[in-house]
C-alpha positions in Angstrom: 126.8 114.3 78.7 128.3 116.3 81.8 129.9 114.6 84.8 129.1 115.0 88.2 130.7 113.2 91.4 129.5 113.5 94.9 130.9 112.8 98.2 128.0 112.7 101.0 127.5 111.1 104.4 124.2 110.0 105.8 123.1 110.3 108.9 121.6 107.0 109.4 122.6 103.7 108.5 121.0 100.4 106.9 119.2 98.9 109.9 118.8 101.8 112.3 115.6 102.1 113.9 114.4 106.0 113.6 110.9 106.6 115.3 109.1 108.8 112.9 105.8 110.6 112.4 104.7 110.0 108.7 103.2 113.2 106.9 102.7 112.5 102.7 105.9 111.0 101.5 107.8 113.0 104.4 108.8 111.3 107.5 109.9 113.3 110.6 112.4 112.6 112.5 112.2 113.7 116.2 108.9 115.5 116.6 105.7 115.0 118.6 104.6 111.4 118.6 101.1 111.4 117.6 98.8 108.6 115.9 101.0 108.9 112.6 103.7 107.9 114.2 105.8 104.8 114.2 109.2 102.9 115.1 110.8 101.8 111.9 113.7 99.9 110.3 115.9 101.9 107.6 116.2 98.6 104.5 118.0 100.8 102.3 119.3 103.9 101.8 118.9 106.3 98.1 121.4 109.6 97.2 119.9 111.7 95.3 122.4 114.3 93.6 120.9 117.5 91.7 123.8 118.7 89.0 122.0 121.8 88.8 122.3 122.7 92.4 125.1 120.3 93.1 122.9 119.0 96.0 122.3 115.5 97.4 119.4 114.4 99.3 118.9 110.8 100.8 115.6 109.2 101.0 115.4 105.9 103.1 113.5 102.8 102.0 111.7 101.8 105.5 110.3 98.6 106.7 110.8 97.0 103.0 107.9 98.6 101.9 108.0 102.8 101.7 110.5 105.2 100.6 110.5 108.9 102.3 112.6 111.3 102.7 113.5 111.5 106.5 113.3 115.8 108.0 114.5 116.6 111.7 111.8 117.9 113.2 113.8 120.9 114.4 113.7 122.0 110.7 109.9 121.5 110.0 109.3 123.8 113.2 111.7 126.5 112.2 110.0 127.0 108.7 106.5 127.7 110.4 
């Protein structure tokens, strides 16, 4: 079995309120406000770490009900 450890900060914290446009299991953070889009409470908060890659990606449990991983629109712009 290999060992892995991980030190990693995220961005938001349990009980922020993030206004975010759902696409899919995506949310985004910071873009155009359309009909998709909605003010939400961050419940809980999920690090996932990738051995392979030695990577870590949070997704964030919203509202009590959905988990999504959360993108900065910035970053959904640039790869169009």
């Amino acid at each position: 079995m290999q060992q892995s450890a991980f030190i990693a900060h995220s961005p938001y914290e349990i009980g922020d309120k993030v206004n975010i446009t759902f696409h899919g299991a995506i949310g985004i953070v910071g873009g155009p406000v359309t009909a998709r889009s909605a003010e939400v409470t961050i419940t809980d908060i999920l690090a996932v770490h990738s051995c392979k890659r030695q990577q870590v990606n949070f997704m964030y449990e919203i509202n009590e009900t959905k988990v999504l991983q959360l993108v900065e629109w910035e970053a959904v712009k640039n790869e169009k």
